[in-house]
C-alpha beads as a LAMMPS data file, in Angstrom:
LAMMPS data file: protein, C-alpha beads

177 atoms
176 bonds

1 atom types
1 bond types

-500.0 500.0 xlo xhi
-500.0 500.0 ylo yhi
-500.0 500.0 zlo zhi

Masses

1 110.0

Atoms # bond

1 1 1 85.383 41.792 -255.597
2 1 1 89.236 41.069 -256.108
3 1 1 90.044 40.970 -252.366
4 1 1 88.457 41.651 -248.599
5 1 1 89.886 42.308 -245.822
6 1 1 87.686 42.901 -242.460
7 1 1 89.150 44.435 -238.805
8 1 1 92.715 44.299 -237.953
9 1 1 93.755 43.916 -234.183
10 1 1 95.010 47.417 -233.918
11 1 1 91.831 49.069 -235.086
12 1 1 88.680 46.792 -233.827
13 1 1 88.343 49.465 -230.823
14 1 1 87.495 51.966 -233.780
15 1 1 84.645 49.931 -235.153
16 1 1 86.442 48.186 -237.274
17 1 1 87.024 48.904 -241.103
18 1 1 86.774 47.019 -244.137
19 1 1 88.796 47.148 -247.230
20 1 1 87.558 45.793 -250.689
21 1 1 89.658 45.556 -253.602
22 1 1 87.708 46.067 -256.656
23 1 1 88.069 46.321 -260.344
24 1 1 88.820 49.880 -259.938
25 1 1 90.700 50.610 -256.558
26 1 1 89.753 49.664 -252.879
27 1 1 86.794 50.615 -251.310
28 1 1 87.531 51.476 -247.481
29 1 1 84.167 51.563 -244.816
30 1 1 84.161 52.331 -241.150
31 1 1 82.762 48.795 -240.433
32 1 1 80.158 49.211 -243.077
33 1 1 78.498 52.372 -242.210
34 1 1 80.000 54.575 -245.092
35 1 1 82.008 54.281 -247.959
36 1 1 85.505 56.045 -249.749
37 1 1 86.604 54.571 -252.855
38 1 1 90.682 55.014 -253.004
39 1 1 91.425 54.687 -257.185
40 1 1 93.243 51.678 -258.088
41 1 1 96.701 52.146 -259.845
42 1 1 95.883 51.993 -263.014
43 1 1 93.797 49.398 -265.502
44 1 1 91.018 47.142 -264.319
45 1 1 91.795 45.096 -261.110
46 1 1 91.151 41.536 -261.612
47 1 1 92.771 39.840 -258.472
48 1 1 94.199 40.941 -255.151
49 1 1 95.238 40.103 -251.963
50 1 1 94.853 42.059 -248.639
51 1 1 97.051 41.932 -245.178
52 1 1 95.924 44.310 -242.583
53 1 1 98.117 43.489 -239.939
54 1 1 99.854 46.483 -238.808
55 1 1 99.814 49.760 -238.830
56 1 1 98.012 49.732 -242.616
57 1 1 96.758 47.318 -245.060
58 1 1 99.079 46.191 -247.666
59 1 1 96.973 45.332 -250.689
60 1 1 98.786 43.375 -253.835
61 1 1 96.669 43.618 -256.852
62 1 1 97.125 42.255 -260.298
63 1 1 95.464 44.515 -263.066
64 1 1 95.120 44.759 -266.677
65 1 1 97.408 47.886 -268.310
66 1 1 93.792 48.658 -270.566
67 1 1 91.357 47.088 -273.435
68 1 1 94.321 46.526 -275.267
69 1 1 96.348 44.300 -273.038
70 1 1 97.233 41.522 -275.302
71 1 1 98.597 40.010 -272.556
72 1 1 95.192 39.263 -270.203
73 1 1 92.041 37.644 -269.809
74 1 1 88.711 38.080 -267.849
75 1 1 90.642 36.481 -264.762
76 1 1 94.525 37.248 -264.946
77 1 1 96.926 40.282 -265.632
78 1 1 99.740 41.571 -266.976
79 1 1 100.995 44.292 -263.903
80 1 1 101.102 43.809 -260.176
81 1 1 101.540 46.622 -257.678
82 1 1 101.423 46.791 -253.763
83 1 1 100.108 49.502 -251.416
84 1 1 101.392 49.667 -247.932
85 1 1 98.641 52.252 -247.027
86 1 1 95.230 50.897 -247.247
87 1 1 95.224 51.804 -251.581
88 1 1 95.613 55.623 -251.470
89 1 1 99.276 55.033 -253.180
90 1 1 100.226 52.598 -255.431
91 1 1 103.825 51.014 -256.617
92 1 1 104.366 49.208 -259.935
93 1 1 106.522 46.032 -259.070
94 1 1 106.182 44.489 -262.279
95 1 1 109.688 44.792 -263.600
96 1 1 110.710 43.265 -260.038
97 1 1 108.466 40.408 -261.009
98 1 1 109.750 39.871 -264.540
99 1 1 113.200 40.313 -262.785
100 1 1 112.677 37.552 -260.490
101 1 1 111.237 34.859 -262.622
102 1 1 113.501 35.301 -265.872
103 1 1 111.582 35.885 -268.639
104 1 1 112.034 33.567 -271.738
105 1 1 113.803 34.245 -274.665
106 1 1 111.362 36.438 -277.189
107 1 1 108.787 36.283 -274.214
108 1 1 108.423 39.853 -273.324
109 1 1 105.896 39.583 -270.102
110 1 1 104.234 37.246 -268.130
111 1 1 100.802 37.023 -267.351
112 1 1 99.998 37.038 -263.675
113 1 1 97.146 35.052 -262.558
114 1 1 96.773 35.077 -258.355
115 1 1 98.508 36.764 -255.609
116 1 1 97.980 35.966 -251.899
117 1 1 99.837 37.225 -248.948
118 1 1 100.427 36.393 -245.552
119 1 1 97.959 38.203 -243.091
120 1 1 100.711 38.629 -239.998
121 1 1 103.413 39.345 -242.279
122 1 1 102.299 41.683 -245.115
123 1 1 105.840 41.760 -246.791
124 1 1 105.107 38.257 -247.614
125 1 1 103.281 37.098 -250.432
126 1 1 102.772 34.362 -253.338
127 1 1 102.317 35.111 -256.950
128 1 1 101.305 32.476 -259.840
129 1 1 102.356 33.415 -263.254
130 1 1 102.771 31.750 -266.776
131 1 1 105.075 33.002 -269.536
132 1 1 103.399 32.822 -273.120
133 1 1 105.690 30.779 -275.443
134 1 1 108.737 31.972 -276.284
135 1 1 108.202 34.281 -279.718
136 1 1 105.068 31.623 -280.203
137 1 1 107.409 28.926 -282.182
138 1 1 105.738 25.793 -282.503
139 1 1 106.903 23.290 -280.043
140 1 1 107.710 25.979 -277.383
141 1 1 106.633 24.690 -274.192
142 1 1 104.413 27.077 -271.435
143 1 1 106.580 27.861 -268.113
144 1 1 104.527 28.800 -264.824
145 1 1 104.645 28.950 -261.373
146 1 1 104.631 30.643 -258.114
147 1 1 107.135 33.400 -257.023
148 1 1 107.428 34.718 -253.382
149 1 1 108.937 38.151 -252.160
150 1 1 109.770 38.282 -248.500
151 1 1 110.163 42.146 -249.311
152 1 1 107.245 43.493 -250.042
153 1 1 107.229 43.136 -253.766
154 1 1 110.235 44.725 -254.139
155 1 1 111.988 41.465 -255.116
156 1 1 111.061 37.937 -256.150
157 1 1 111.947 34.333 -256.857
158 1 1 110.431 31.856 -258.484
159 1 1 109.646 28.756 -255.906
160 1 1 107.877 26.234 -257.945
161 1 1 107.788 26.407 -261.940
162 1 1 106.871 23.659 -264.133
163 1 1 106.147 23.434 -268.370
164 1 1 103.163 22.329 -269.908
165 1 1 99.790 23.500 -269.201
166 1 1 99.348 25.867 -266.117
167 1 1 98.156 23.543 -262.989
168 1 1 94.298 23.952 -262.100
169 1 1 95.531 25.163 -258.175
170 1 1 97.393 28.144 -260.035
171 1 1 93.762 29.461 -260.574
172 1 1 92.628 30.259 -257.015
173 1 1 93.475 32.396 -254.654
174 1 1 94.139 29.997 -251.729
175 1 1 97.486 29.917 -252.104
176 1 1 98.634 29.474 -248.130
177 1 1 101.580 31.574 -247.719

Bonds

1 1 1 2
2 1 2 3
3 1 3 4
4 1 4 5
5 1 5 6
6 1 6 7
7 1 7 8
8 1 8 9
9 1 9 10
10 1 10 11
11 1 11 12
12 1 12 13
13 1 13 14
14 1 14 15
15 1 15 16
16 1 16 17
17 1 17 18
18 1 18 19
19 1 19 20
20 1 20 21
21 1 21 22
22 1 22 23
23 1 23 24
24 1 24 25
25 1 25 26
26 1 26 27
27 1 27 28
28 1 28 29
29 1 29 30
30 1 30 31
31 1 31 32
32 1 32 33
33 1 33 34
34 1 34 35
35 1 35 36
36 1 36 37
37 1 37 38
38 1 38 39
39 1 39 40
40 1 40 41
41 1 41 42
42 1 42 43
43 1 43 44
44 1 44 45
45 1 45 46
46 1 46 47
47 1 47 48
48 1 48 49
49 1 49 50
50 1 50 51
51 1 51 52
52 1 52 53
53 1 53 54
54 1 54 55
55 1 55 56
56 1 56 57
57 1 57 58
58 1 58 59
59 1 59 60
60 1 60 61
61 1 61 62
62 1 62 63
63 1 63 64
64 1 64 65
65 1 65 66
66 1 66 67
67 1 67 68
68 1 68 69
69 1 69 70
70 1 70 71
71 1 71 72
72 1 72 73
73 1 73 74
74 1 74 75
75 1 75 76
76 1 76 77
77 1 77 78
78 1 78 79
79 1 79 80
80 1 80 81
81 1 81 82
82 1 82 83
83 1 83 84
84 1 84 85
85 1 85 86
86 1 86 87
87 1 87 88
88 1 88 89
89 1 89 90
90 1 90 91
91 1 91 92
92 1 92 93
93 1 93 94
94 1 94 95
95 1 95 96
96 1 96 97
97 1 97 98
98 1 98 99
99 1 99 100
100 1 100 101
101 1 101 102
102 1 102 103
103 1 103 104
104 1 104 105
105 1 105 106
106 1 106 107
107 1 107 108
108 1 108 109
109 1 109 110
110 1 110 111
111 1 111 112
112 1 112 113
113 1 113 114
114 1 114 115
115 1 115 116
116 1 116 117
117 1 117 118
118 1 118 119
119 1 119 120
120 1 120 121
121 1 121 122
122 1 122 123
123 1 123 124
124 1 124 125
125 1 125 126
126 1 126 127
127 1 127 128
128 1 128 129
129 1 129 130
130 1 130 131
131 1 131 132
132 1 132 133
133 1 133 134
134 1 134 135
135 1 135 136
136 1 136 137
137 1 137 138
138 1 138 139
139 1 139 140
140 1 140 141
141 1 141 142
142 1 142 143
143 1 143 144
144 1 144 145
145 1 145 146
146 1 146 147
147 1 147 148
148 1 148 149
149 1 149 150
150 1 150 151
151 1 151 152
152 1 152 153
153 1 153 154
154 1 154 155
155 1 155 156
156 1 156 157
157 1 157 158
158 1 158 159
159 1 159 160
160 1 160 161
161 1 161 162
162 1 162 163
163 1 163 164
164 1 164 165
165 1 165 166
166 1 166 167
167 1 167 168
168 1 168 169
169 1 169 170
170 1 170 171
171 1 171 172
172 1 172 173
173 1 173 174
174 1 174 175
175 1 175 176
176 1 176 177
């Protein structure tokens, strides 16, 4: 399970429904009694984050672009999208990511390791990232962080970075937005 998200205010009279983010899409239940799976945007789904405040649940999710992604590991990713219906559409907001933290020279993604988001405000959300070493020279020093968009993922800004090795808290997903 990437991501959970149980009964929003607006639909509790309904009996409630659930919404799990999984490696491959979001699985949505009628407060457990059945099942849809909604397919996931693409790649395998290896963290998320889930608002449903609102009229729909707006799911972030980081995935992996395939096998081949050079770019991720068992627990981080190379693409990040955002569904403002509950994960029947997806949007790729991975160039607004790169656009927002400034890739390094040579560096030509960045691997994105958490995302959470604000559960009363679904536009808002927190994404940690690292950026491999700039064309791998020796010497070249690791830059990470966390990047917020106020937007909905369609922009982003970097609002803590540091160099060196990644900090342990950037491998959790309580980041408190």
């Amino acid at each position: 399970i990437s991501a959970l998200s149980c009964s929003s205010r607006t639909d509790r009279a309904e009996g409630g429904r659930v919404h799990v983010l999984a490696e491959t899409g979001t699985y949505v239940s009628d407060g457990g009694r059945d099942w849809t799976h909604l397919a996931g945007p693409g790649g395998r789904i290896v963290a998320g984050a889930v608002s449903d405040f609102g009229a729909g649940p707006t799911i972030y999710a980081i995935a992996a672009a395939g096998p081949a992604d050079r770019h991720v590991h068992r627990r981080a990713g190379g693409h990040v999208y955002v569904s403002t219906d509950g994960g029947g559409a997806w949007d790729d907001v991975t160039a607004a990511v790169l656009a927002g933290i400034g890739p390094e020279e040579g560096a030509d993604s960045a691997t994105s390791r958490r995302v959470a988001c604000c559960r009363s405000r679904p536009q808002v959300a927190y994404l940690s990232f690292s950026l491999p070493r700039a064309g791998g020279a020796p010497g070249a020093s690791l830059r990470c962080g966390i990047a917020r968009t106020g937007d909905g993922g369609r922009t982003w800004a970097v609002v803590w970075q540091e160099r060196g090795k990644p900090s342990p808290n950037m491998e959790t997903t309580h980041i408190e937005p």
